[in-house]
Each structure stands twice: as structure tokens, then as C-alpha cells.
C-alpha positions in Angstrom: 135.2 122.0 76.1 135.6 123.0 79.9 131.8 122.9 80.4 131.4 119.2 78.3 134.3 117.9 80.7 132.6 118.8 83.7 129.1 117.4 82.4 131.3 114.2 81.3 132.6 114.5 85.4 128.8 115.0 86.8 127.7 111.7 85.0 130.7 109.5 85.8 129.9 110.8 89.4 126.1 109.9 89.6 126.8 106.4 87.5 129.2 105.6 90.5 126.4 106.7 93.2 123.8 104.4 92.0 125.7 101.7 91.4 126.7 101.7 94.5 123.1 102.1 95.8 122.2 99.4 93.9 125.1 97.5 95.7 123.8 98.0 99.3 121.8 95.3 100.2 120.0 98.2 102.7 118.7 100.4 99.8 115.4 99.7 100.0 111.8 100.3 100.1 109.7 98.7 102.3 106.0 99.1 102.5 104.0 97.7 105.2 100.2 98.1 106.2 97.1 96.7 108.1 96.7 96.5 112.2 96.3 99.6 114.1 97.3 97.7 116.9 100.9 96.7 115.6 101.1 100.3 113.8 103.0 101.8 117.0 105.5 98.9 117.3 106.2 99.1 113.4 106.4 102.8 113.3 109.2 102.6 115.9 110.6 99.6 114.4 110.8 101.7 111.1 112.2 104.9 112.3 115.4 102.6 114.4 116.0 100.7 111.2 116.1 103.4 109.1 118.5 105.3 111.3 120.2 102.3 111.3 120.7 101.7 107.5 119.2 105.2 106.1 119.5 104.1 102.6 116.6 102.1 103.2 112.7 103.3 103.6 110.3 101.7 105.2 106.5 103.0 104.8 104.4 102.2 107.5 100.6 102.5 107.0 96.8 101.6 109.2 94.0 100.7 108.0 93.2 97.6 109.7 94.4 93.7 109.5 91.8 93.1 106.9 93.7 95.7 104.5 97.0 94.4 106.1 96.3 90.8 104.8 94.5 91.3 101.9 97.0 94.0 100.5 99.9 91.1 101.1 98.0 88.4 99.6 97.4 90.4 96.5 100.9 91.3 96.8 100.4 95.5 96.6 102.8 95.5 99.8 105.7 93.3 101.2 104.6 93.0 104.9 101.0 92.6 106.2 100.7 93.5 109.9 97.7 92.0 111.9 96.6 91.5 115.2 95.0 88.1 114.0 95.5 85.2 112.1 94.3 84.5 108.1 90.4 83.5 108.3 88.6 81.7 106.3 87.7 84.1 103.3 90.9 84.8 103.1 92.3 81.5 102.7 89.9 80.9 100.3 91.2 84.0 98.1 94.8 82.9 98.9 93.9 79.6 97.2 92.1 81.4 94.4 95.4 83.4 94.0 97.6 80.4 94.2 99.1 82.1 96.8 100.7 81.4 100.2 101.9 83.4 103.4 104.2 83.7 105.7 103.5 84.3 109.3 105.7 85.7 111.6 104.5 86.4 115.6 106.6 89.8 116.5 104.6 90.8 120.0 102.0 89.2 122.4 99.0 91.7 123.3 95.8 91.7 125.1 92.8 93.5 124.2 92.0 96.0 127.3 88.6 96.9 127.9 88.5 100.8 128.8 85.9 103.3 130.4 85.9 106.8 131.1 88.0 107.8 134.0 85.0 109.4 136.7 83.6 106.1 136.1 83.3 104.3 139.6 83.3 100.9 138.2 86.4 98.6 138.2 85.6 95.2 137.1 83.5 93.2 134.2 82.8 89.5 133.6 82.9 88.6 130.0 79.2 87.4 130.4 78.4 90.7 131.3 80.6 92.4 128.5 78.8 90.5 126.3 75.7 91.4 127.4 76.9 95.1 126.9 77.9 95.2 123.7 74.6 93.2 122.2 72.2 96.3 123.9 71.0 93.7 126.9 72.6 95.8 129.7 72.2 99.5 128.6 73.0 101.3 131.5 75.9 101.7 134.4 73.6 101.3 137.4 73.0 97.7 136.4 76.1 97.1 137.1 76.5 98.9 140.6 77.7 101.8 138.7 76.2 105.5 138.3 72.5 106.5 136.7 74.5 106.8 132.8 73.2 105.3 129.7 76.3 103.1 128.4 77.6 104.2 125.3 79.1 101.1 123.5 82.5 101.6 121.1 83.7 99.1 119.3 85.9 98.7 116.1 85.4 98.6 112.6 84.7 95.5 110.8 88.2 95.7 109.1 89.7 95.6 112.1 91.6 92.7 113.6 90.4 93.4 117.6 86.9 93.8 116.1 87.4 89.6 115.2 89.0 88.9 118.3 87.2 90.5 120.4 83.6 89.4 118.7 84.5 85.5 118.4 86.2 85.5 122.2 82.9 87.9 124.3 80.4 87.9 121.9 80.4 84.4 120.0 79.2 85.9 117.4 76.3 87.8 119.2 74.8 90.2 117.2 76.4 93.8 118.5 74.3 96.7 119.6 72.4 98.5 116.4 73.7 102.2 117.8 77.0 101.3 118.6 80.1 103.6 117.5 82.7 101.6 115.0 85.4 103.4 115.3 88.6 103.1 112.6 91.3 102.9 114.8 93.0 102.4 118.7 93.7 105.3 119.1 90.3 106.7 118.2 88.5 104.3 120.2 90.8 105.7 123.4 90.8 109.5 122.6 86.6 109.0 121.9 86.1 106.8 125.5 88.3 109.8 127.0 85.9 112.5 126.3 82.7 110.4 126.7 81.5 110.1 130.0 79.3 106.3 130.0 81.6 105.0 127.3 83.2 101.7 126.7 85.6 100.8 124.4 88.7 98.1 123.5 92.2 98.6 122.4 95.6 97.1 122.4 97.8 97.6 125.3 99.8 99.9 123.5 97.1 102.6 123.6 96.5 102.2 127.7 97.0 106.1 129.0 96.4 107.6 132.0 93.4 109.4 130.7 91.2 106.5 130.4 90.5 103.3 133.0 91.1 99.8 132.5 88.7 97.0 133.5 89.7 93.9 135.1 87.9 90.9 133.7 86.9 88.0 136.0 88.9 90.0 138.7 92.2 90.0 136.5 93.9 92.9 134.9 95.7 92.8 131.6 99.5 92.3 132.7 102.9 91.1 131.1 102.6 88.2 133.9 98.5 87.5 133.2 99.0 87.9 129.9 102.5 85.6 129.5 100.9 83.2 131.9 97.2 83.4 129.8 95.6 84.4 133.3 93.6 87.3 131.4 91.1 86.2 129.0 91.3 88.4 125.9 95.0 88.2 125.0 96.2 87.6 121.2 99.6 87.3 119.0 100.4 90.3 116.4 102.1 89.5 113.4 103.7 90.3 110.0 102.3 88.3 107.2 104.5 88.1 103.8 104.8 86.0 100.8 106.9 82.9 100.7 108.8 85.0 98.1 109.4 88.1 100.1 112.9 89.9 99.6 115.9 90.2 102.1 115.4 93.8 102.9 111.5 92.3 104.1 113.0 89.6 105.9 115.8 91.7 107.2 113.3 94.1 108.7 111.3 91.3 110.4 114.5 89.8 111.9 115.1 92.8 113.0 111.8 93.4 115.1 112.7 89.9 116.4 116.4 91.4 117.4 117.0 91.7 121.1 117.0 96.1 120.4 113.6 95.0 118.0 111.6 93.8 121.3 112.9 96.1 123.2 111.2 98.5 121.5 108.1 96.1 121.4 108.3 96.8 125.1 108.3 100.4 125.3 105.7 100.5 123.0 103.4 98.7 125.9 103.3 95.3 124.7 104.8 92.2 125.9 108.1 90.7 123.6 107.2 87.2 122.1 110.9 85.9 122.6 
């Protein structure tokens, strides 16, 4: 009798925990995916809010806007982070879905063009960054720089900064047959690091002191160039839900938007949107 009492005590206890996780309007999961470029702002975002309100999880995954967006519009996830707005295919299958989004601005960036660090050279005009990255200048001495063949990086075709970056240098320029596409920010950095001749792009975010950053047009990507639209390649990153997305989603994005939310925008290396 003792041991049915005590199993009778057990349950009564673990009916009274969940109904009281069911009560908390933090006990959550929240699963979020797409930009690389956004991932470091939404992985600290995450980690905050959680500490914040720990019965809540938020999953925070890559893979690129184009998974970000197309994972939200065929609802798999409840935010889809991007460093560029819905194009056109997309709409289309947002239509075909009946579907619409919601898009929220949480950071402004600027797509930074970086080189290997011995590399002499400290400025670029888009004309010429273009030229780069469709194979018509393939080597640094053309540009005043060392005898070293260029070795174009760029990122995948999944990738938000790859549709930035091709509609606002290479207007839709074919790009260089034996160019590397690389997944991610970070991969594109770590890669230009190592590779002496190499050029690359990547979100502020992923600036470090072992690679160089190139000025464009004799401007450098700044929070004054960038707020004041001085430097050329700067873009919005956002969080893209459903119109029917659920308070603990909408609490998270207000959260980013909180005063302690761009704050950590900031430290991240990206410049606050409000």
C-alpha cells in the first residue's frame, strides 16, 4: 500500500509540473534557420533568451537564406533568418502555397570584401570587383599589387550575400568558371586566411584580424558609411515568419528588437537597425 501511495504521490507531482509548464507562456520551442550571416546575432540572441526564460528552447540552425525562407514558407520552422529579401521564385511559391510572410529588419550589415593579410593592396572599385570575379582580371599585378594569380571565393548559390553581392557588382555577370563557392561566412574567412592571392566576401560579423578589408571607391565598411549609405554593398538582415506565427516567435523577435537585443547585435559586429 506504502509503495501504491508513493506512486499515487509521483503522479500527482509530475501532473502538477506540466501543467504548469504548459501554463508558462516561455515554455517553448523555437526553431529558426537560413542566413549565415544573421546565424552569429541569432545564436547570441538564443543563448540570452534562454537564460532569460530557460523553459524555453530556441534552435538555431545555417544553411543559407534560401533554406531560411523556403523552410518558413513551407512552414517546417517558425522564424526564417536572411540576409535578403523574398525574390521572385519565392513569391511565386508563396502564392502557390497560399501563403504570406512576415518581415522583420533586426540588424543593418554590409558585405566586406576581404584578402589575405601579406596582400599589399588596400582598395577596389566595384568595376574592377566585377571584373574579378567574372575571370577578366586574373591576377594581383594588374591591379598594382604582387606577381599572384587571384583566387576568387565566393558563396554558394543558397546563400543570401551570393544574391546581393551578384545583382549589386556583378549585374548578373556570369562569375568565374574556377571559382570556390563556399557554404558559409565563416568558411569564406577561415579559407581567404590561409590562401595567399585570395578574395572573398562576408558579413561584418566575420571581419578578424587575420584577414584584410578592402575599401571600395576609397570607403571602408563602417557603422557611419554604412548608417549613412556612404559604402556601396550594405544590406538589411531579417527574420521572416508567417502571418500566424506564435507569441513565443514573436516574443523572441521583440526581443532582438529590445534595447539588450541590439546590443548584442552590436557586439556581434553589426550595426543596430533601431
Amino acid at each position: 500500500m506504502k509503495s501504491f501511495n508513493n506512486l499515487i504521490t509521483k503522479i500527482f507531482g509530475l501532473t502538477i509540473l506540466l501543467t504548469m509548464m504548459s501554463c508558462n507562456p516561455k515554455g517553448n520551442t523555437i526553431n529558426t534557420a537560413g542566413s549565415t550571416t544573421a546565424l552569429p546575432i541569432v545564436q547570441a540572441a538564443a543563448e540570452a533568451y534562454m537564460d532569460i526564460y530557460p523553459g524555453t528552447n530556441v534552435s538555431v540552425r545555417g544553411g543559407g537564406s534560401g533554406i531560411g525562407i523556403k523552410s518558413i514558407i513551407m512552414e517546417s520552422i517558425d522564424i526564417g533568418n536572411a540576409s535578403r529579401k523574398v525574390n521572385e521564385q519565392e513569391n511565386m511559391l508563396l502564392n502557390k502555397k497560399q501563403n504570406e510572410l512576415l518581415e522583420t529588419a533586426i540588424a543593418i550589415d554590409a558585405i566586406s570584401i576581404i584578402i589575405h593579410k601579406d596582400n599589399p593592396i588596400s582598395n577596389i572599385s566595384l568595376k574592377n570587383l566585377r571584373l574579378i570575379y567574372s575571370g577578366k582580371i586574373a591576377n594581383w599585378n594588374e591591379l598594382g599589387g604582387d606577381n599572384k594569380e587571384i583566387v576568387v571565393i565566393s558563396r554558394d548559390v543558397s546563400s543570401g550575400s551570393y544574391e546581393v553581392f551578384n545583382h549589386a557588382v556583378m549585374h548578373n555577370d556570369l562569375l568565374k568558371n574556377n571559382s570556390m563557392r563556399l557554404a558559409s561566412n565563416n568558411t569564406v574567412a577561415t579559407t581567404v586566411s590561409y590562401t595567399i592571392g585570395a578574395i572573398g566576401y562576408v558579413g561584418l560579423g566575420y571581419v578578424n584580424d587575420n584577414i584584410n578589408v578592402l575599401s571600395i571607391n576609397e570607403i571602408l565598411p563602417s557603422k557611419d558609411t554604412v548608417i549613412n549609405q556612404e559604402y556601396p554593398l550594405t544590406r538589411k538582415l531579417y527574420m521572416y515568419t508567417t502571418k500566424t506565427r506564435s507569441n513565443a516567435t514573436q516574443d523572441f523577435i521583440d526581443f532582438i528588437l529590445s534595447e539588450l537585443g541590439q546590443t548584442i547585435v552590436e557586439q556581434q559586429g553589426y550595426i543596430r537597425i533601431k
